[in-house]
FITOR-913142 format. One line per field, with one value per residue: residue number from 1; residue in one letter; z, y, x of N, C-alpha, C in turn. Coordinates in pm, whole numbers, plus 50000, padded with zeros to 5 digits. Last residue first. Example, Ala and Ser with C-alpha at 12.3 -4.5 7.8 and 13.67 -1.06 7.14 Angstrom:
<rs>
num <- (2; 1);
residuo <- (S; A);
nup <- (50708; 50780);
nnorth <- (49775; 49431);
neast <- (51285; 51319);
caup <- (50714; 50780);
canorth <- (49894; 49550);
caeast <- (51367; 51230);
cup <- (50787; 50780);
cnorth <- (50003; 49670);
ceast <- (51290; 51320);
</rs>
This chain:
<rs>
num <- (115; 114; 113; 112; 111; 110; 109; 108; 107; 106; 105; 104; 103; 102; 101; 100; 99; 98; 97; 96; 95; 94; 93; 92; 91; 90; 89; 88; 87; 86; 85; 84; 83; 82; 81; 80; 79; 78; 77; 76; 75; 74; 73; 72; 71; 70; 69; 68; 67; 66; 65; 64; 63; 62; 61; 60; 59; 58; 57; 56; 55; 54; 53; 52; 51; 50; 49; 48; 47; 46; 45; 44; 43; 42; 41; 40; 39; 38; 37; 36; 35; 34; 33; 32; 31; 30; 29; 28; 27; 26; 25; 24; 23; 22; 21; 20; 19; 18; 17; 16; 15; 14; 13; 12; 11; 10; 9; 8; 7; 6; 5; 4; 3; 2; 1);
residuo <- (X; X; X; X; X; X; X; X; X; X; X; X; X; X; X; X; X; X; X; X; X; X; X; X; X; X; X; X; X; X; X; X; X; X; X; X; X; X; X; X; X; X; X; X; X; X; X; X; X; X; X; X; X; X; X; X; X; X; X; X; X; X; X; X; X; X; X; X; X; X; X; X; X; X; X; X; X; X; X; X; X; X; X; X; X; X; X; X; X; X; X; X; X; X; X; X; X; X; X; X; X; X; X; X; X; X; X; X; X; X; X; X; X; X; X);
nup <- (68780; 68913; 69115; 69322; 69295; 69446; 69674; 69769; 69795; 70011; 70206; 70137; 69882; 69651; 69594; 69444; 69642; 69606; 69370; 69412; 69599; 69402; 69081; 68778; 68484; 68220; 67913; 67677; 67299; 67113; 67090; 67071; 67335; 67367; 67410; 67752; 67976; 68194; 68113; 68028; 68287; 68438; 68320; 68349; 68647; 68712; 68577; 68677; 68959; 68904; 68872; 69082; 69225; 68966; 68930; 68937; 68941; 68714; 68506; 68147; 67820; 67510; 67236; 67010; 66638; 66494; 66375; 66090; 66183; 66417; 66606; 66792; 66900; 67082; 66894; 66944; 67103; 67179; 67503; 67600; 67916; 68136; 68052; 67932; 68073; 68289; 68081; 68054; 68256; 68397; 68186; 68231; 68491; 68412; 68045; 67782; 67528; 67252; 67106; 67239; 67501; 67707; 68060; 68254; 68412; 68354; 68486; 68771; 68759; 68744; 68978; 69162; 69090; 69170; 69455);
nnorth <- (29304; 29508; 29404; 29434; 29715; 29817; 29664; 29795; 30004; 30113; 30206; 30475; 30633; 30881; 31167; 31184; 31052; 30767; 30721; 30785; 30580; 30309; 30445; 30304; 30219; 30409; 30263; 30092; 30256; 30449; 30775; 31048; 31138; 30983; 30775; 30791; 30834; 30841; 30991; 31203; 31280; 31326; 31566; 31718; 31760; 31847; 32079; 32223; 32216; 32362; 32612; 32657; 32725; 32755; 32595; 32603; 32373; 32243; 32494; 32506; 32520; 32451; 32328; 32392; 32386; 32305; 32404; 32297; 32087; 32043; 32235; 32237; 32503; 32418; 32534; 32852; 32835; 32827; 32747; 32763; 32746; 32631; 32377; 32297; 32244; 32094; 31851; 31803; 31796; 31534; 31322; 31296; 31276; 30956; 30885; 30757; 30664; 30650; 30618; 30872; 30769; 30483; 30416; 30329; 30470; 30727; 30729; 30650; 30937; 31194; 31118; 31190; 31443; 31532; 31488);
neast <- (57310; 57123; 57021; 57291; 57323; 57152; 57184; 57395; 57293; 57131; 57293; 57351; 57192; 57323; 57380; 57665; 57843; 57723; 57807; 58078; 58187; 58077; 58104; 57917; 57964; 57883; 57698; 57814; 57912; 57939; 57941; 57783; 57728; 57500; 57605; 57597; 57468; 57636; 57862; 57722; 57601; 57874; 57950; 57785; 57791; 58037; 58014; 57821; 57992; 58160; 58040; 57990; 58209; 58411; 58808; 59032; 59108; 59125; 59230; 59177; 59337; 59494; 59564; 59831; 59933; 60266; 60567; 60695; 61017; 61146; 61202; 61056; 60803; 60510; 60211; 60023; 59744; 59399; 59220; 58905; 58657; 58571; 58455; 58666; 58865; 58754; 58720; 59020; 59124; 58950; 59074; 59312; 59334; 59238; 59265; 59169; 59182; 58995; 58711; 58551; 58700; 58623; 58551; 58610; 58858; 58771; 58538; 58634; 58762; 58563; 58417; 58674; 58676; 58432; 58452);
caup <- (68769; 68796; 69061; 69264; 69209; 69286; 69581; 69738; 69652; 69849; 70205; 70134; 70041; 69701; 69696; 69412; 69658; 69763; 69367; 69353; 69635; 69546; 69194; 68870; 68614; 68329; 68047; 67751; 67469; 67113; 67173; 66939; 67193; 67280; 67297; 67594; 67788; 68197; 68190; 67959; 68181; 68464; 68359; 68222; 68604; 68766; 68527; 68598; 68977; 68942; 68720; 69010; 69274; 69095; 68896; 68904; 69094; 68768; 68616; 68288; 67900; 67637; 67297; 67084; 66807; 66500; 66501; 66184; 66090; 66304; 66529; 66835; 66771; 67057; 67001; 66853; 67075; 67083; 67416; 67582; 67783; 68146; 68138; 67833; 67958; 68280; 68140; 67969; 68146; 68457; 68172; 68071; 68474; 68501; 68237; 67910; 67641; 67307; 67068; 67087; 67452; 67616; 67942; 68171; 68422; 68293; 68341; 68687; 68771; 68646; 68832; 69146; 69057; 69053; 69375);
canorth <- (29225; 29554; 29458; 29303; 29605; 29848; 29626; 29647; 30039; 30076; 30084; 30328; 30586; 30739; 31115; 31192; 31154; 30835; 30733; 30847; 30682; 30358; 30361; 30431; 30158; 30403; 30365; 30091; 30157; 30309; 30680; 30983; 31202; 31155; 30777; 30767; 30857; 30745; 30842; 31160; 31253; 31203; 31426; 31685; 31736; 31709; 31988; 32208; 32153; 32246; 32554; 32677; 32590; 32770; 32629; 32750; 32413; 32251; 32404; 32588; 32458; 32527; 32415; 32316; 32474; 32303; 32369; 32397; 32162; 31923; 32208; 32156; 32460; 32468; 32512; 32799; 32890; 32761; 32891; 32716; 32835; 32782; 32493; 32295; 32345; 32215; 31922; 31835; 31858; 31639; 31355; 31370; 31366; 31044; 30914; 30930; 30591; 30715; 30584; 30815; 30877; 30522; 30445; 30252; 30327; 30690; 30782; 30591; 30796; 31139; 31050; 31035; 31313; 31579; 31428);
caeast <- (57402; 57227; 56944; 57236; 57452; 57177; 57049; 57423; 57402; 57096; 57210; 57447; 57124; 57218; 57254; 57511; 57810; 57718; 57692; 57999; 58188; 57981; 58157; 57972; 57906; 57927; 57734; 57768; 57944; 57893; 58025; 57833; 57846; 57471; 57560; 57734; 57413; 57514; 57894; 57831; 57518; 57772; 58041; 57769; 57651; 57994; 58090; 57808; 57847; 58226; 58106; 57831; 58131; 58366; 58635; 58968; 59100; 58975; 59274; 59215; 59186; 59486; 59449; 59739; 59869; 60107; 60493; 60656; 60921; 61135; 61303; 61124; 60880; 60661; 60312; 60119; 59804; 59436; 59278; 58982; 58700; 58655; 58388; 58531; 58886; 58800; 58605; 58923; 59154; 58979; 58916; 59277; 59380; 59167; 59316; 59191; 59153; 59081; 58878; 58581; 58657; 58659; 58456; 58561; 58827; 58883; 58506; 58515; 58818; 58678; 58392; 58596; 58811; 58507; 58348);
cup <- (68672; 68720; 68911; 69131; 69152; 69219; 69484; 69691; 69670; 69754; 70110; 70145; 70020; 69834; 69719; 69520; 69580; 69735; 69562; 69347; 69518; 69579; 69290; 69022; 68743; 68409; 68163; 67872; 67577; 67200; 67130; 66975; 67108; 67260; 67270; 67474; 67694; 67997; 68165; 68012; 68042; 68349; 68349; 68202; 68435; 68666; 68557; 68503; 68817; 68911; 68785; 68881; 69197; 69131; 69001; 68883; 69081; 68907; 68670; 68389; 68028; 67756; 67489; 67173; 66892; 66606; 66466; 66259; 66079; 66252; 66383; 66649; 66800; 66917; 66996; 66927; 67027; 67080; 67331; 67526; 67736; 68037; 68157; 67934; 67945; 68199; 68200; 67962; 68120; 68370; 68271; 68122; 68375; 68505; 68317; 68028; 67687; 67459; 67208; 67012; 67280; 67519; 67812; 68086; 68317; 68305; 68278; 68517; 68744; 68674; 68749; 69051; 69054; 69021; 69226);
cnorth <- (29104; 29396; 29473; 29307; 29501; 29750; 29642; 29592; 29881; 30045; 30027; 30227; 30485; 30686; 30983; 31193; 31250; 30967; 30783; 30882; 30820; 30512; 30406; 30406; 30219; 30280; 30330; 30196; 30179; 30257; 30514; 30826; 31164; 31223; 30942; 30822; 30874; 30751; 30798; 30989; 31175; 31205; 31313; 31539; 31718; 31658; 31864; 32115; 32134; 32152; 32406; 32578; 32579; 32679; 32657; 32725; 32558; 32331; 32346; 32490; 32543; 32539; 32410; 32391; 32353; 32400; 32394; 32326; 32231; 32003; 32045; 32145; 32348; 32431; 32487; 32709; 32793; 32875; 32790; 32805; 32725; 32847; 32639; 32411; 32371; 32326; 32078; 31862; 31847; 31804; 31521; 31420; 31418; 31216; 30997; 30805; 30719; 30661; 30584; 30724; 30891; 30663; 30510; 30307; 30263; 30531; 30715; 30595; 30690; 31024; 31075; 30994; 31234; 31481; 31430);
ceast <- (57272; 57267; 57027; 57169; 57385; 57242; 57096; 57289; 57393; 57189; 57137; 57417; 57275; 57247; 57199; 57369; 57679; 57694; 57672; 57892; 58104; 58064; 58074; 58063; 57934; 57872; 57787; 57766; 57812; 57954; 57947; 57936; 57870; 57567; 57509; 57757; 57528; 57487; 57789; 57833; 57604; 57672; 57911; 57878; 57679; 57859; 58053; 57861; 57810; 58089; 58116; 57937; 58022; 58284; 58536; 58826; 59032; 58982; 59122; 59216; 59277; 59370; 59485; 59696; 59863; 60028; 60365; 60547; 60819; 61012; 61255; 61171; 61011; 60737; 60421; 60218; 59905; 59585; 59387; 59043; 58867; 58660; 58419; 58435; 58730; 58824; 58618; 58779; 59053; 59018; 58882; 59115; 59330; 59182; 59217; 59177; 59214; 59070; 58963; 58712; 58680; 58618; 58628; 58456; 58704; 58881; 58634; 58517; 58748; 58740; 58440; 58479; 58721; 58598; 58388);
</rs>
């Protein structure tokens, strides 16, 4: 459920700018649930190395965090605008809205209804 509205999220929504992957959007809900960790990164010899932040796997999340994630994923996808985003919300995919609780026999209303 976790991938599949990170794949939605990466298919059409933009992160201030920024176009994420499915993977980025995965990162980065992970970090945000686990904690993050800011350490020094590599030095490659062209002048000093900056940080970068550090997040956790989603496979470390439990099922109370996974549920917390799914649940700020989707408020993100539906209310754009309470990060500060100017776009339209998600159009979600039927395996999403399945796994949310909608009826399969409703999703070809939603669309119509939508369209």
């Amino acid at each position: 459920m976790l991938n599949a509205i990170c794949g939605d999220l990466a298919a059409g929504l933009s992160w201030h700018g920024q176009r994420l992957t499915k993977d980025d959007w995965r990162h980065m809900v992970a970090g945000t649930m686990l904690g993050w960790r800011l350490i020094p990164a590599i030095d490659l010899g062209q002048g000093a190395p900056d940080h970068i932040m550090l997040g956790g796997s989603s496979l470390k999340l439990t099922k109370s965090l996974a549920c917390d994630a799914i649940t700020v994923l989707v408020q993100i996808g539906d209310h754009p605008e309470e990060q500060g985003m100017r776009t339209r919300p998600i159009r979600w995919s039927d395996t999403v809205l399945l796994g949310l609780g909608f009826n399969h026999h409703d999703l070809p209303e939603r669309w119509n209804a939508a369209a």
